[in-house]
Each structure stands twice: as structure tokens, then as C-alpha cells.
N, C-alpha and C positions, 0 to 999 in steps of 0.2 A: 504494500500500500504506500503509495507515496505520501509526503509531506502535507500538499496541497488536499489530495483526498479524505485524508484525516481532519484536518480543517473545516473542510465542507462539511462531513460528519458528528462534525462538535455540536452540541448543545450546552444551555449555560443554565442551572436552576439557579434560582433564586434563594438565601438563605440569611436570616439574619439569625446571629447567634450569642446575640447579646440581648437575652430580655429578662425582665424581673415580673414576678407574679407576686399575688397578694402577701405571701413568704415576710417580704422585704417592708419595712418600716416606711421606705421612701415613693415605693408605689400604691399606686390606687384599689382600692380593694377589688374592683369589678376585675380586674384583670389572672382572669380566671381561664378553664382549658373553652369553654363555649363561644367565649370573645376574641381570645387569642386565634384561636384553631379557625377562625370565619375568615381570618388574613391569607391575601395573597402572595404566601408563602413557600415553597415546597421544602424547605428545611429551614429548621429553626431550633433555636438550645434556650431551655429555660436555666438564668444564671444566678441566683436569688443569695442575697449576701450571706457569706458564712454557712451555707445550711441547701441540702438538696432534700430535704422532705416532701416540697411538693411536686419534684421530677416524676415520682410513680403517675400520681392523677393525671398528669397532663400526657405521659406516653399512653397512657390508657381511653381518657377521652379524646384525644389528636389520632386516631386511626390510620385518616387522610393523609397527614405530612409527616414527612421523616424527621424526629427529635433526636436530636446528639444531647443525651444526659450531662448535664452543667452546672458550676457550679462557680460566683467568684469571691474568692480570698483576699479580704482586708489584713495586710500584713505590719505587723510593728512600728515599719518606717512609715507607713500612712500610703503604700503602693498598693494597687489591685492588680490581683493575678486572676486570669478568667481558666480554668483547669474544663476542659472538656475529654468522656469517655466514651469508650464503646459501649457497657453495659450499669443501668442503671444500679446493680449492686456496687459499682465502684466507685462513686460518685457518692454515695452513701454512705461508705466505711469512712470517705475523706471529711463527708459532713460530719460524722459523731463521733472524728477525733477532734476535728476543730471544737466541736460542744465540749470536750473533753479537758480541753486545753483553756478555752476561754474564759477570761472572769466574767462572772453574773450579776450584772450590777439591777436594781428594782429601775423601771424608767417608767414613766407615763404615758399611757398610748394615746390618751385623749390628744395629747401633745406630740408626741413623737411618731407617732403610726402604730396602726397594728399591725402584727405579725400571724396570720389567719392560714394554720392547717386545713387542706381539704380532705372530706375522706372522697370516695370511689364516686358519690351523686353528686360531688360537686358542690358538697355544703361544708360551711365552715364549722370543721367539728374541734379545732383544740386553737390554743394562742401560745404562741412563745413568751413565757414572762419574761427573759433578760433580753438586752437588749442587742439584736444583731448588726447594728451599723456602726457597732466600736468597733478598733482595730483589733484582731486576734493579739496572742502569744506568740505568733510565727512567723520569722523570718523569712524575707523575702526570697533567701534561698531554700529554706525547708519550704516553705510554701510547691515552689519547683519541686523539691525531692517527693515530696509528699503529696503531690498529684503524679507524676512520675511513679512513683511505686504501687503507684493502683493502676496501673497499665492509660493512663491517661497523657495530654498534652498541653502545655502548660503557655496560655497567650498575655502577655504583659496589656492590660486593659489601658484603652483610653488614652496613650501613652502622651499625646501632647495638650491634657486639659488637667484642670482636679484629679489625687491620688493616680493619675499613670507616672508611670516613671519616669519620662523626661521633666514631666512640672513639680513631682516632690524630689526627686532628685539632681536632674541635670542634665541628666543621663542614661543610655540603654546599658542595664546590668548586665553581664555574663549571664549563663544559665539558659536563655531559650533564644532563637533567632522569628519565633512567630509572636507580631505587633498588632493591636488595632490601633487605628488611629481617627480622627476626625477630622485633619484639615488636610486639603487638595497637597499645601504645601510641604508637609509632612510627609505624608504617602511618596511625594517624588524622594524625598530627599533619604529615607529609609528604605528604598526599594531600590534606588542608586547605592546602594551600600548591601543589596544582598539581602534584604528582611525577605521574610513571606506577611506581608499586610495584608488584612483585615478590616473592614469598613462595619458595624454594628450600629444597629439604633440607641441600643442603650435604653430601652424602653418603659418609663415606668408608667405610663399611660395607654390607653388603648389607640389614639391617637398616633402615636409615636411609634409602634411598630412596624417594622418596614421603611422606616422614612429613610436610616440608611441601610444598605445592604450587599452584600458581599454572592458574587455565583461562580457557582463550584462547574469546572469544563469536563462534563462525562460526552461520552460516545453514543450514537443512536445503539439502545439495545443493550447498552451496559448496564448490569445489576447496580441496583443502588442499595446502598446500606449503610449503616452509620460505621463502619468500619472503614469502606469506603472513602467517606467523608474525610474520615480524621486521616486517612493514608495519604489523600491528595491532599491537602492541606498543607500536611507535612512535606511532601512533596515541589508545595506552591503553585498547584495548578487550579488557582482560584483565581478572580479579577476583582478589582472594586469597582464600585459607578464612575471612577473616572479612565475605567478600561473597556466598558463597553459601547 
């Protein structure tokens, strides 16, 4: 097959893999699997701070569109690590060691948000009392190891605004070469340098999902799977909207 033919044969889904659900303190309660999952999606990662509790419900009621189990990490230095897996047990283990590690402090939901467990019907069946929008106990590098050793991969969040790591630090850390970013100008200038970038919405509204978005280049007729997903990824055979 030549070059050119494979081209022609490309196809591009569409995926945003940065969203938050009702989980997270900072999003909207509605943003649940019935709201989310009506988006013009075909892949998408629910990333809800510190904690994947409600990754089960939404692989369950999302049928339709392919979920890559997510999850993202507030780490020590005030850096977000977005950690995505092939299998929702892994994604899990990393959640309730983060709980494990974390201090518990009482917060206010009136005030601060709720944090709203779904069971199976899609009702709000528990609340996280402490609060998940403090930073963890873990380092920016355990953070990586520790998504990494639950066979997952490890995306340095949001790198050029609030907690990504060029705005709280300076700088892109050792440890992983996959970025999201949010400005045009970034994205050049890290992908001149060899990243695999990422474009997410970052969504904590229903509004807001999809607005940015990242697609993944499979082949007519290629299996998809979230195994899949995460290979290419790795790989870099993704684009952002300012590649297509």
C-alpha cells in the first residue's frame, strides 16, 4: 500500500479527553452519563479530580462512545497530571490510593461544590465528604510512576494555563513527552520540540464539552478500542483542531 493510499484511507474520530463529571467540586452537577453521552463525541475520558468513582457509570451508560477510563492528579507542586487507562479497574486502584494518601480536611459544599457518587440509574447515591480539589501527597513524579504502574499513561494537563506545568513551574518536567495544551501558540512550539499534544475541553459544564478537541487517525475498518486509543496516542498519531 502506498503512502498516498493510506492517507486517502484515514479517518479522524473525534475525542475529547478531558472532562469532569458531577465527581469534581468545580463542575456542574447535571453533568452526568445522559448529558454527556448526547455529545458529538466518539471518544471521550471522564477525568474527575483525584478520584475515578464515577468512571464505572459512565462506561456503563455511554454504550455508544468509546470511554478511555481517566483520571486527573493534583500533585504537591500545584501540577495536574491527567493519567488515562485501558481498563477501568486500573484507574480505580490509582483512585483509592490517592484517597489513601490524601488528607481529609471537612469543606463546605454549599460553598465549595458537591462531590455527587452515581450508582448504575444515574442517581446521586453517596457525597464525598473531604475535599477533592486540594492538592494530593504526591509528587509530580510519583504521580507518573503511579499511573504508570497501573499499566496507564501519564498526560501533563493544561500545560500553558493554571496548575499545568509550564504556568506553576516554568517548565516541561522529565517523566512523560504527552502535553495538553490550550493555546495555538503552544501547541507549535511543543510539537517543534517532539511532544505528542493534546487539545481537551477541560469541561466542567455541559456547554463546554467538545469545544476543544483532539482526533485520533485510524484506518477504514480498523478495530477500535481503548487500547487502541492509548497505543496511538503514544505513538502520536493524533491531531489537534489546529491540524485539521
Amino acid at each position: 500500500m502506498s503512502s498516498d493510499s493510506r492517507i486517502e484511507n484515514t479517518k479522524l474520530l473525534a475525542m475529547d479527553l478531558h472532562i469532569h463529571s458531577c465527581l469534581s467540586p468545580c463542575a456542574d452537577l447535571i453533568m452526568v452519563p445522559s448529558i454527556i453521552c448526547a455529545k458529538e463525541l466518539e471518544i471521550f475520558s471522564i477525568t474527575d479530580h483525584n478520584s475515578a468513582r464515577n468512571v464505572p457509570v459512565f462506561q456503563m451508560k455511554c454504550g455508544s462512545k468509546l470511554l478511555v477510563p481517566g483520571i486527573e492528579i493534583h500533585t504537591v507542586e500545584d501540577v495536574h497530571v491527567l493519567g488515562y487507562f485501558s481498563k477501568v479497574d486500573d484507574a480505580l486502584k490509582v483512585s483509592r490510593t490517592l484517597e489513601e494518601l490524601m488528607d481529609k480536611f471537612e469543606y463546605d459544599p454549599e460553598r465549595f461544590g458537591y462531590q455527587v457518587i452515581l450508582d448504575e440509574e444515574e442517581n446521586f447515591s453517596e457525597l464525598v465528604e473531604y475535599y477533592l480539589g486540594f492538592p494530593t501527597n504526591v509528587t509530580l513524579d510519583d504521580a507518573i510512576e503511579l499511573i504508570r504502574s497501573h499499566n496507564g499513561i501519564a498526560v501533563l494537563a493544561h500545560v500553558d494555563r493554571k496548575f499545568g506545568a509550564m504556568y506553576q513551574l516554568g517548565l516541561i518536567p522529565e517523566g512523560t513527552n504527552i502535553v495538553e495544551v490550550r493555546s495555538k501558540e503552544t501547541w507549535l512550539k511543543l510539537k517543534e520540540k517532539g511532544y505528542v499534544v493534546l487539545t481537551s475541553s477541560d469541561a466542567h459544564t455541559p456547554d463546554e464539552v467538545g469545544i476543544r478537541k483532539s482526533y485520533l487517525e485510524v484506518f477504514d475498518g480498523e478495530p477500535i478500542s481503548v487500547e487502541m486509543v492509548i497505543r496511538k496516542i503514544v505513538s502520536g498519531q493524533v491531531r489537534t483542531l489546529w491540524e485539521v
